[in-house]
N, C-alpha and C positions, 0 to 999 in steps of 0.2 A: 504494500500500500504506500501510494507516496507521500511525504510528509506534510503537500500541501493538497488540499480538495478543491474539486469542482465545486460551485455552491450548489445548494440541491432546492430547485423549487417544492413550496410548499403546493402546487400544483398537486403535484402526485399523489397527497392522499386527501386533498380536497375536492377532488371530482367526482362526481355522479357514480355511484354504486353500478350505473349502468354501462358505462364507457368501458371500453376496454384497454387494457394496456397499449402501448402505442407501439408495442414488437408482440409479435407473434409468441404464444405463448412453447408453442410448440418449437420454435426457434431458440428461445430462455433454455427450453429444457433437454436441447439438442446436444448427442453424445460428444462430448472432447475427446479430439485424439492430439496424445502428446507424445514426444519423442524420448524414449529411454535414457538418452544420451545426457539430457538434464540431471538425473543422479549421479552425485559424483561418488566416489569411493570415502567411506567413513574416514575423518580423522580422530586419529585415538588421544588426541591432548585432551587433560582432563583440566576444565577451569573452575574458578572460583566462582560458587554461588551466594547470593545473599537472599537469606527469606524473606516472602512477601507477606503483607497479613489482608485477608478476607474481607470487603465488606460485609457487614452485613446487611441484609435485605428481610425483610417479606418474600418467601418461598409462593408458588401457586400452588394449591389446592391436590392432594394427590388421589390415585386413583388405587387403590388395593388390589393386590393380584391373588388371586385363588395359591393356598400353598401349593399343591402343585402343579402351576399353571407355568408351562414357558412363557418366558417376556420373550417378545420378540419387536427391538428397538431400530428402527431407520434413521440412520446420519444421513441426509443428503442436502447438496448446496446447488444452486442453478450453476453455478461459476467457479471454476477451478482457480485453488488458491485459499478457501477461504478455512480451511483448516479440518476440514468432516475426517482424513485419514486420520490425522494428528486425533481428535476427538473419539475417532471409532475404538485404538487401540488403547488409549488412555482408558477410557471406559471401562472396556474390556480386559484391561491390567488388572484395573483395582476389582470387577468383580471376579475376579478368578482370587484376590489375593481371600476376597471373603467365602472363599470355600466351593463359590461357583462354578456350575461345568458348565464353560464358554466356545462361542463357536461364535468366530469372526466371517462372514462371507465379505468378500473383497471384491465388488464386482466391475472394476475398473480393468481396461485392456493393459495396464503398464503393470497390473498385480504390485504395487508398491506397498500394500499394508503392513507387508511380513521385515521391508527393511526398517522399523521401528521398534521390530523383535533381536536386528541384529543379523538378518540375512543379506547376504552379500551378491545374491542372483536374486533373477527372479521366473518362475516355473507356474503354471498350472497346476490346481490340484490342491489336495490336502496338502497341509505342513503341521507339525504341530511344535508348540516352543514351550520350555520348561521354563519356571520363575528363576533367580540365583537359589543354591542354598538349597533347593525343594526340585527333588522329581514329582512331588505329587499336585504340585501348584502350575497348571498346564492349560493355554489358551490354544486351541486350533484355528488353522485356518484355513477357509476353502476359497482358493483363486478362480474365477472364473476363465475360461480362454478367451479369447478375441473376440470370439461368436457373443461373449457375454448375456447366454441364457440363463434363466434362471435355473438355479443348484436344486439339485437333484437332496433336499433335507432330509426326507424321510430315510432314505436307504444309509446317510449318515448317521441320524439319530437311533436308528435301529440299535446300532453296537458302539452306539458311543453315549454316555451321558452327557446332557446340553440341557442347563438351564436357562441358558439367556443368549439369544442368537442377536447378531447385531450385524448390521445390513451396510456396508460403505456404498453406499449406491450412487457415487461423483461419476460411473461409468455408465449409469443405463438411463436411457431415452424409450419413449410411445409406450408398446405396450407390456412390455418387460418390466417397463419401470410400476409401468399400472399395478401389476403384479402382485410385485415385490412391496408398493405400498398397501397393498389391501390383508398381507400376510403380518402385516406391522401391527403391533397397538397401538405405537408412539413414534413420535415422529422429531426427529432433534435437526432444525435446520443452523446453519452459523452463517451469520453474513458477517461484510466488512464491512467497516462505517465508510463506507463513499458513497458516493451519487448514485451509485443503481441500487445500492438494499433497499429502497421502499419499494420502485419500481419492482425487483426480482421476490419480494415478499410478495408483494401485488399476484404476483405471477403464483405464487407457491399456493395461496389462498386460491385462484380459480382453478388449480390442479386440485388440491384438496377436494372443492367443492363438486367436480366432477364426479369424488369416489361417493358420494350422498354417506349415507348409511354407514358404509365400510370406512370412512376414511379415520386411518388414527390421528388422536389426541395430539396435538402439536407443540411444540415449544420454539421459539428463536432464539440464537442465543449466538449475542453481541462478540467476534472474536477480535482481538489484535486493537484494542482501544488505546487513544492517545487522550492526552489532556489537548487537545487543538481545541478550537471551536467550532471548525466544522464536524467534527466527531461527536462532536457535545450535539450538534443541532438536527445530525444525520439521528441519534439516539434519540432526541424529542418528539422529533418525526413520528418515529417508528412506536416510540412509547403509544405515542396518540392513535395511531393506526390499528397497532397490535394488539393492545390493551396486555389482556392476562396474558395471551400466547408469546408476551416476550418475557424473558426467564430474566427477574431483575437481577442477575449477577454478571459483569461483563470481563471478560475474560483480556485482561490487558496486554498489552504487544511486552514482549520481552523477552531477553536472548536466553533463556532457558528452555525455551520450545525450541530456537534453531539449534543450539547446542546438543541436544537430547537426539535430535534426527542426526546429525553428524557424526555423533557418538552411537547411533545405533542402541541407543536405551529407552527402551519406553520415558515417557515424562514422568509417570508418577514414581515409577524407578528411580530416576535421577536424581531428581529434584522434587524431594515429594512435599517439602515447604514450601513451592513456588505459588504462586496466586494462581494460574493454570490448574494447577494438579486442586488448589480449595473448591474453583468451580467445579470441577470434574465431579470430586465428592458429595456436594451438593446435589447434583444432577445424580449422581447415585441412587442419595439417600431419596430425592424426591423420584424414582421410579420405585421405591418402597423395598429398599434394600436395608439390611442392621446394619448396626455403627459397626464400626471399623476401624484400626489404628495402620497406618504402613510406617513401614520402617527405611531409613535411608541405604539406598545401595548404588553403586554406579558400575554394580558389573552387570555382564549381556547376559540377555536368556539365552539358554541353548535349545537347538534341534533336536529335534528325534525322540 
């Protein structure tokens, strides 16, 4: 995001319930194809962190899961970039560390999820990655191929236990993606504070309201915030727009996230005092997960 912003008219959520966004929704929500080549190879320097502390907020309203009910959660963003992998595997870290059996689907053509585990390729397919410290503390993940259909869950969960399946869906577009959000209960989108998050919210609400019925329960949720003022105004906006569906904790820019990917450690891993890693837990607790402590580590999960 760059340091300075476009201003954002207040146009965009002042208009007629009836108008429709001025791009193509279907355009917003059209599949990214990105070049592998952009990952560069982990550097192993290990730097100095300093703890962030939480705001606090007012949480929204949670919904109770049947005890043996799989959660089954959707990260998706219209726009590449605005942090949904970083978010999918952070999740999916801390509930594994709470005893969860997790299952990452990765439904992006670059399969990038698993270098946040520590892998150094990237392949199709199951993978699965151990916590430090613990074989028995263990997140899988299933890469989609190119084709980017929807995974094949049930012949997975057959012989594997999976409590909480969590959806990177930054890869799929039409009716795939329809799919994948109708199999969701919840829905975690992140935007960036620029000039298109009210626009691409806009967008996200008339996908929503296509699913009527089936659509799940939604959250937005603010990433890479600055103290600027167009940040501040992009976030007023979106407050007024969104109302509840935006998750009052915003998740601030800071080199703890780039660091964590560089180093190939999960964030909550690395940095598990970061203000990153407090919303994450947040967002946990508010899918109705028990408390939980993590503990600091900056070594890699393993394979296999």
């Amino acid at each position: 995001m760059a340091d300075r912003h476009e201003s954002v008219s207040r146009a965009d959520i002042e208009s007629s319930g009836e108008e429709r966004p001025s791009q193509d929704v279907a355009a917003l929500f059209s599949n990214l194809h990105l070049s592998n080549m952009q990952y560069q190879p982990f550097s192993r320097r290990r730097v100095a962190k300093t703890p962030d502390v939480t705001v606090e907020a007012k949480l929204p309203p949670r919904t109770p899961h049947a005890q043996d009910a799989q959660v089954r959660v959707g990260v998706f963003s219209p726009m590449g970039g605005a942090g949904a992998s970083t978010l999918t595997a952070s999740l999916g870290s801390i509930l594994c560390q709470l005893g969860k059996g997790v299952l990452l689907v990765d439904t992006s053509p670059w399969q990038a999820l698993a270098f946040h585990f520590g892998a150094t390729e990237t392949r199709p397919g199951r993978r699965t990655f151990s916590a430090p410290g613990s074989r028995d503390c263990k997140v899988h993940i299933l890469a989609c191929d190119e084709s980017a259909r929807f995974p094949d869950l049930e012949s997975f969960t057959a012989i594997t236990r999976v409590d909480c399946v969590l959806f990177d869906l930054g890869g799929m577009s039409g009716e795939t993606l329809d799919v994948c959000l109708r199999v969701c209960d919840t829905l975690i989108v992140p935007l960036l504070p620029d000039p298109f998050a009210v626009r691409l919210a806009k967008a996200a609400k008339l996908l929503l309201d296509k699913l009527g019925a089936s659509a799940p329960r939604v959250q937005f949720v603010l990433n890479q915030m600055d103290d600027s003022a167009d940040a501040k105004e992009v976030q007023a906006l979106l407050d007024r727009f969104l109302r509840e569906d935006l998750f009052p904790l915003t998740i601030s820019r800071q080199p703890d996230v780039r660091n964590a990917i560089a180093n190939g450690v999960v964030l909550p891993f690395y940095a598990p005092e970061a203000q990153a890693t407090s919303v994450c837990r947040e967002i946990v607790q508010w899918l109705q997960v028990p408390e939980f402590d993590l503990k600091k580590t900056e070594l890699r999960w393993s394979e296999g």
